[in-house]
Structures are given as structure tokens and as C-alpha cells.
C-alpha positions as CSV (number, residue, x, y, z in Angstrom):
1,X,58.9,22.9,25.8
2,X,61.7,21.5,27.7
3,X,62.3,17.6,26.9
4,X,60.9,16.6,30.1
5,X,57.8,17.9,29.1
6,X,57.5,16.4,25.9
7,X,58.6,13.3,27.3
8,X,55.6,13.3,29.7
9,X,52.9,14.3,26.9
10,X,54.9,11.3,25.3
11,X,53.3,8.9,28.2
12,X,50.2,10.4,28.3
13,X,49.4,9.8,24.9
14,X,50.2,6.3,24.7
15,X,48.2,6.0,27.9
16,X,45.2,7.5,26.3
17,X,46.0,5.0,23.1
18,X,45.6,2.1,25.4
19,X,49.1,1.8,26.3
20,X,50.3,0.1,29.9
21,X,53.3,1.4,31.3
22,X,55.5,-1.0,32.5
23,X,57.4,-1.5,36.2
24,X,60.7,-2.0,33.9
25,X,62.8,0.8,32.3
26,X,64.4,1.3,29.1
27,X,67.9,-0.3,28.8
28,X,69.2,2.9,26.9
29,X,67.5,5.8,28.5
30,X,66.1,4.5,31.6
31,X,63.0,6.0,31.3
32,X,59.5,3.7,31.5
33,X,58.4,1.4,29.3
34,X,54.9,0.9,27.6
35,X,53.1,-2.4,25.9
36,X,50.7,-1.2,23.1
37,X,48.0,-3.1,22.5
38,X,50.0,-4.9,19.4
39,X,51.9,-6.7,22.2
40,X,55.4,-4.2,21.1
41,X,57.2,-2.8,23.8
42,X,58.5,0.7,23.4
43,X,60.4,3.6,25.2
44,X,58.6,6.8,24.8
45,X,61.7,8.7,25.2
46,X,64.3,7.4,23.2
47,X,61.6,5.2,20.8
48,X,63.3,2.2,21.4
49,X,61.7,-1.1,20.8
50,X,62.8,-3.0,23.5
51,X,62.4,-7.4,23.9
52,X,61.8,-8.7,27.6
53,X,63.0,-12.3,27.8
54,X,62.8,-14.6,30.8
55,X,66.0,-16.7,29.6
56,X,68.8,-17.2,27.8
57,X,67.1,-19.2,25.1
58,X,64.1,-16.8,24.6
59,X,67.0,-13.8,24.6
60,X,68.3,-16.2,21.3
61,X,65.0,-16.3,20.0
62,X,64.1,-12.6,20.0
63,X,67.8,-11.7,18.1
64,X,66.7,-13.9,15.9
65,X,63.6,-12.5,15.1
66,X,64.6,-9.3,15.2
67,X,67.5,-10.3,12.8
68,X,64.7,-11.6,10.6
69,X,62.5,-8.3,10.8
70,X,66.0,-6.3,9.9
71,X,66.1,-8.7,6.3
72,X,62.6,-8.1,5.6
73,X,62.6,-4.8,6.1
74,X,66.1,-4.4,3.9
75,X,64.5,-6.6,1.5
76,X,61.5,-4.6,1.0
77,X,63.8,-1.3,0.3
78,X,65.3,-3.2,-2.1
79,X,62.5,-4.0,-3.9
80,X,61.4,-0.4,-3.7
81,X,64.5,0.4,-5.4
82,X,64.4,-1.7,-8.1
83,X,60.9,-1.1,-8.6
84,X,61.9,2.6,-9.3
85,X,64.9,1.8,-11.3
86,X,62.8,-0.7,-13.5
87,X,60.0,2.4,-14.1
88,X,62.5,4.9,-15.2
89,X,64.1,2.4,-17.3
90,X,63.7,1.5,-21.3
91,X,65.5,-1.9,-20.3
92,X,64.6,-5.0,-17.9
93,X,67.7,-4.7,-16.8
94,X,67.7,-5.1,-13.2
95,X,64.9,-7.5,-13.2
96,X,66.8,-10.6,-11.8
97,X,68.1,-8.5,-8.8
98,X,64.3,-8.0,-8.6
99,X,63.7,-11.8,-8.7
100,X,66.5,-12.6,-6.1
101,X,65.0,-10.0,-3.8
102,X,61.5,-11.5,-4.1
103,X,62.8,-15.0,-3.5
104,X,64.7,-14.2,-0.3
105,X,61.4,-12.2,1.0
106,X,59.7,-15.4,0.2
107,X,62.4,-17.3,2.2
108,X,62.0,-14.9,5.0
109,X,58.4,-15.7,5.1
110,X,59.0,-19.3,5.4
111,X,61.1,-19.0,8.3
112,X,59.3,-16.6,10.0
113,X,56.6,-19.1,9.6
114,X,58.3,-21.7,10.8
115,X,59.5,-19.6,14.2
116,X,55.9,-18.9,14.8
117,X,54.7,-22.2,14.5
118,X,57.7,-23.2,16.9
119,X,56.7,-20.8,19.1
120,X,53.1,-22.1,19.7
121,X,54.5,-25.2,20.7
């Protein structure tokens, strides 16, 4: 199946999913985008998650949330890791890495808190 194709069954199943496909096209690929129903926007072709902003300011706001889901995420491999280590291990070593990782995901939560109560403003 050439990639065209696939590309195509791509659209259609995010339509059937309740997708919408959008009048704008992906900044990397330039194919169409789609809004699930989460809200996320996404290419179908080159799976980027792509950020429409109206501004400058709300193009500030979205690198920082994204910069904040980039931490969480690294955050949560970390802890996975540790988690792992500290299983196989006889020792706690390794357990305040575990505690520093859990405080910063606790930080992160904060913030993003904060940005979404600034956001409702």
C-alpha cells in the first residue's frame, strides 16, 4: 500500500473516531490537520502534535506548556527507572534520586496548576 494510501485510511479513521479535519495544514508535512475530541491537534501523516495560537503571547504560553509536558513526561521515565533499579536491588540506594524525582513531579503539578488556573482567567 503506497503511503498515500495509508495516509488517507489515516484520515478516515480519525474521522470515523470523531475527528474534524481542519482548513490548516501541518507545519512539517503539509498535509491536513484534525482536532480529536480531547481538544489535541494532530497530523495524520507525520503524527505531529501541532499548537494553533492567535498571538504572540499564546505562542509563549503553549512552549511553555509543552516545555512542562516534556519534564513530566522525563520525570515519569525517571521514576520508572528508579522504580526498576530499586526492585532489583538488595540496597535503598537510589531512593533519594527517587525522592528528588517525585518532588519535581510534584513541582510540575503545581505549575501546571497554576497555568491552568491562569488560563481561565
Amino acid at each position: 500500500m503506497s503511503s498515500s494510501r495509508e495516509n488517507i485510511k489515516k484520515m478516515a479513521e480519525l474521522l470515523k473516531s470523531g475527528a474534524t479535519m481542519l482548513s490548516t495544514i501541518c507545519p512539517k508535512c503539509n498535509s491536513p490537520l484534525f482536532k480529536l475530541r480531547s481538544g489535541e491537534i494532530v497530523c495524520p501523516n507525520c503524527g505531529a502534535r501541532v499548537f494553533l495560537v492567535k498571538d504572540e503571547s499564546e505562542s509563549s504560553e503553549v512552549m511553555v506548556r509543552a516545555a512542562i509536558e516534556r519534564l513530566e513526561r522525563t520525570a515519569s521515565q525517571k521514576l520508572v527507572s528508579i522504580g526498576s533499579e530499586l526492585r532489583s536491588s538488595e540496597t535503598i540506594e537510589g531512593l533519594d534520586r527517587l525522592i528528588k524525582w517525585l518532588d519535581a513531579l510534584e513541582r510540575i503539578e503545581r505549575i501546571k496548576k497554576h497555568l491552568g488556573s491562569r488560563r481561565s482567567e
